[in-house]
C-alpha positions as CSV (number, residue, x, y, z in Angstrom):
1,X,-0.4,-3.8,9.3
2,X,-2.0,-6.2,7.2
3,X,1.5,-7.9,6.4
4,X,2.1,-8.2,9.9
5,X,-1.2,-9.5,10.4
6,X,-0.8,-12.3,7.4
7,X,2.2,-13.4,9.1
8,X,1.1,-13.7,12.4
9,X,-2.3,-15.4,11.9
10,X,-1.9,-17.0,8.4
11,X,-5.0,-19.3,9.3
12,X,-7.8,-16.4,9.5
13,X,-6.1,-14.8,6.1
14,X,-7.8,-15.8,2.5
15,X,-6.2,-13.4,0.4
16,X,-4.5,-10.1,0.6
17,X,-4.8,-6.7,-0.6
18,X,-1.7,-4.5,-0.7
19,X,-1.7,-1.0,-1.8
20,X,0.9,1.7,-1.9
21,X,3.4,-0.2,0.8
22,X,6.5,-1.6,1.1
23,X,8.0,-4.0,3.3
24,X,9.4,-2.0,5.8
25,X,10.8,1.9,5.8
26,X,14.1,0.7,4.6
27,X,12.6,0.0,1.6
28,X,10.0,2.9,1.4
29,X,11.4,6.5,0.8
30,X,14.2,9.0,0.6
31,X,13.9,11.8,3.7
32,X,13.9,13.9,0.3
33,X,11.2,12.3,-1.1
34,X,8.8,13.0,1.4
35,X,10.0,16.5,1.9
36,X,9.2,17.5,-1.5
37,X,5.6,15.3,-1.3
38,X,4.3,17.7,1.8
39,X,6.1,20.8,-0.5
40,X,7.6,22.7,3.3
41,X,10.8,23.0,2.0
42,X,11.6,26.4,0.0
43,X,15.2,24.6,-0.6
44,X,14.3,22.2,-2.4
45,X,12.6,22.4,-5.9
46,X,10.1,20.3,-6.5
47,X,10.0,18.0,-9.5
48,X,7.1,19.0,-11.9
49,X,4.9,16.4,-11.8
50,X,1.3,16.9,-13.9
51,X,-1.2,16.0,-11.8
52,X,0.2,15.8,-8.4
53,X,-1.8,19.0,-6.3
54,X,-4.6,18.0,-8.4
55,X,-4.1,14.5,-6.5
56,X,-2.8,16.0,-3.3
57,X,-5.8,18.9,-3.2
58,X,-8.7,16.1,-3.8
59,X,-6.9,13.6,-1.1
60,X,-7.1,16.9,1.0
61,X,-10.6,18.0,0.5
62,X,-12.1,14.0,0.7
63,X,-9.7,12.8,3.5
64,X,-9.7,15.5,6.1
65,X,-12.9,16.6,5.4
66,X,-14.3,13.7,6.4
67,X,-11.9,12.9,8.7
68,X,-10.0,10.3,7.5
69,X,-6.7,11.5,6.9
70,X,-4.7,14.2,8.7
71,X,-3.3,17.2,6.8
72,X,-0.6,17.7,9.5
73,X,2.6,16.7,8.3
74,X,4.2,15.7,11.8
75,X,1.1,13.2,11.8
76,X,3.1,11.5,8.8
77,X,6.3,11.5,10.5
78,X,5.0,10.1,13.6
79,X,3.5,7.0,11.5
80,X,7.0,6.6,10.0
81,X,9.1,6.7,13.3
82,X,6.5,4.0,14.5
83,X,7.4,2.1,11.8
84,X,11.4,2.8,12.2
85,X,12.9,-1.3,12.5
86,X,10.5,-3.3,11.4
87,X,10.0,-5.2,8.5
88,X,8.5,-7.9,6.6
89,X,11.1,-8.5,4.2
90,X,12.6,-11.6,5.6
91,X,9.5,-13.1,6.4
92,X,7.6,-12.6,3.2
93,X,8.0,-15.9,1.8
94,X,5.7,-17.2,4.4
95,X,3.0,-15.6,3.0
96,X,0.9,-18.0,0.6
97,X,-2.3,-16.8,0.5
98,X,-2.9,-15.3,-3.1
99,X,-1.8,-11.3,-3.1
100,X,-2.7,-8.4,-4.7
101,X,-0.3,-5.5,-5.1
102,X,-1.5,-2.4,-6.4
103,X,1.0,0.6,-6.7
104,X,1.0,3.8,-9.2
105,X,3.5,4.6,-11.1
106,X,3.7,8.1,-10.1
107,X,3.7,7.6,-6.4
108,X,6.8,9.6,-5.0
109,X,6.2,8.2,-1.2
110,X,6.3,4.3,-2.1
111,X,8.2,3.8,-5.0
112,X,7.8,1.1,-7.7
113,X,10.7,-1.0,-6.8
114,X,8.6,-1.6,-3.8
115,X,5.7,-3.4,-5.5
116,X,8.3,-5.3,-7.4
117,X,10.0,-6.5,-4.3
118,X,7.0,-6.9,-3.3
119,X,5.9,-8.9,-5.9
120,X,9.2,-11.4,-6.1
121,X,8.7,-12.0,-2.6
122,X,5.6,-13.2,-1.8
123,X,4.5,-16.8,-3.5
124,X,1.4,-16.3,-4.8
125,X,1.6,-12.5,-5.5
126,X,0.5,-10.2,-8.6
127,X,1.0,-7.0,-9.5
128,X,-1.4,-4.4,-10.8
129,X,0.4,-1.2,-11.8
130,X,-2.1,1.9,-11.6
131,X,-0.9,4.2,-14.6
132,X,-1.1,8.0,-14.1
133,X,-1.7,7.2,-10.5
134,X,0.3,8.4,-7.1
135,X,0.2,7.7,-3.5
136,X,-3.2,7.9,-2.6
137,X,-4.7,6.4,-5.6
138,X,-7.4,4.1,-3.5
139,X,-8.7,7.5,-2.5
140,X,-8.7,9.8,-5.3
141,X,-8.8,7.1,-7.8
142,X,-11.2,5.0,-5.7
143,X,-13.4,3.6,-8.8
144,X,-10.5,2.5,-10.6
145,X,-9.4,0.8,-7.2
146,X,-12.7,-0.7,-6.0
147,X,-13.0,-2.5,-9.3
148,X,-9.0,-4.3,-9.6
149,X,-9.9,-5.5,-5.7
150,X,-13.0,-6.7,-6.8
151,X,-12.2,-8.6,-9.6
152,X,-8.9,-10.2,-7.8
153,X,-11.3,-11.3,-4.9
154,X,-14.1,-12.8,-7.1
155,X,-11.8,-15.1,-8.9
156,X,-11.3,-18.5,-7.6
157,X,-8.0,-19.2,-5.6
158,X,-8.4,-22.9,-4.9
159,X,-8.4,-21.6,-1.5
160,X,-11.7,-23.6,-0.3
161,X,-10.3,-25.7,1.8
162,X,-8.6,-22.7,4.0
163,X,-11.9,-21.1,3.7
164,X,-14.0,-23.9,5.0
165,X,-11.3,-24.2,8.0
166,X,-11.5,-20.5,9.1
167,X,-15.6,-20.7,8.8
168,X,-15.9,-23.8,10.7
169,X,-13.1,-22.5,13.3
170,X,-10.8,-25.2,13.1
171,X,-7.3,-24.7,13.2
């Protein structure tokens, strides 16, 4: 969404924070992938990964309890079939607002080659890599987070004149 919304109104965007995303579900996961992230298939053997239900219990307890995530599967699957054809990818150059791309290294849902694709895309981009770190970093990692955002949107971007524009509303 806040690709789309970059691309669409360019004008009312300073800067951008990307975490955990791709540019479209071509780009995102294998069917496999996400199989083995919810853990409902008895068929397949999940990789051992240290860390991961430790990640996955905490997103559980903090997100649903306080109702900002769903722990319903079919939930997931019904953001990803909204998703289903589009994409940024082709439009991404048009994005020159300075970016900030955070991904962890361990994320099975968004791969890394999507932060680097990502990264090579988009002008004005840079990459943080969150070490240790999976999906749903921003939530169970949310310290860690909170400070890379903060010190990306603190430095100066020689972006005053944009910001000036958007303040003043002129177009």
């Amino acid at each position: 969404m806040a690709q789309e919304f970059a691309l669409r109104y360019p004008s009312m965007v300073r800067r951008l924070n990307l975490a955990a995303t791709s540019a479209g579900p071509v780009m995102l996961v294998k069917l496999a992938d996400i199989v083995e992230f919810f853990g409902r298939s008895k068929s397949i053997k999940p990789r051992t990964q240290q860390g991961s239900r430790n990640s996955i219990q905490t997103l559980l307890r903090l997100g649903v309890v306080k109702g900002m995530l769903s722990a319903n599967p079919r939930t997931y699957w019904y953001q990803l079939a909204a998703l289903v054809g589009w994409t940024s990818l082709l439009r991404l150059f048009r994005l020159h607002q300075p970016t900030l791309i955070l991904a962890g290294d361990r994320d099975t849902l968004v791969r890394m080659y999507n932060a680097h694709i990502l990264r090579s895309t988009i002008c004005r981009a840079e990459l943080q890599v969150l070490g240790g770190e999976r999906h749903f970093f921003v939530v169970t990692s949310a310290r860690r987070t909170a400070v890379l955002v903060r010190e990306f949107l603190s430095r100066h971007h020689h972006d005053g004149e944009t910001a000036h524009r958007i303040a003043n509303n002129v177009t």
